[in-house]
C-alpha positions, 0 to 999 in steps of 0.5 A: 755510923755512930761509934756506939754503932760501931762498938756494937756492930763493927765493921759492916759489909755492904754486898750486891746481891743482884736483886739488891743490897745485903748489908752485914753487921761483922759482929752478927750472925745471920740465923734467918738467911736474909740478912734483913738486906733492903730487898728482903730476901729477894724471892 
């Protein structure tokens, strides 16, 4: 991650959904419920 990326996103974390992973911007809020994980939504 760049520290521009950094800047803008801050920490990120990387949860398991069991259908993937979730990744989640700190400084982004989930308005969707997806979170625009690598698997989608998992459904």
């Amino acid at each position: 991650m760049s520290k521009d990326d950094y800047t803008k996103y801050g920490d990120i974390v990387i949860e398991d959904t069991g259908y993937g992973f979730k990744v989640i911007p700190e400084n982004m809020k989930d308005d969707n419920g997806c979170g625009g994980g690598c698997s989608g939504c998992g459904h």
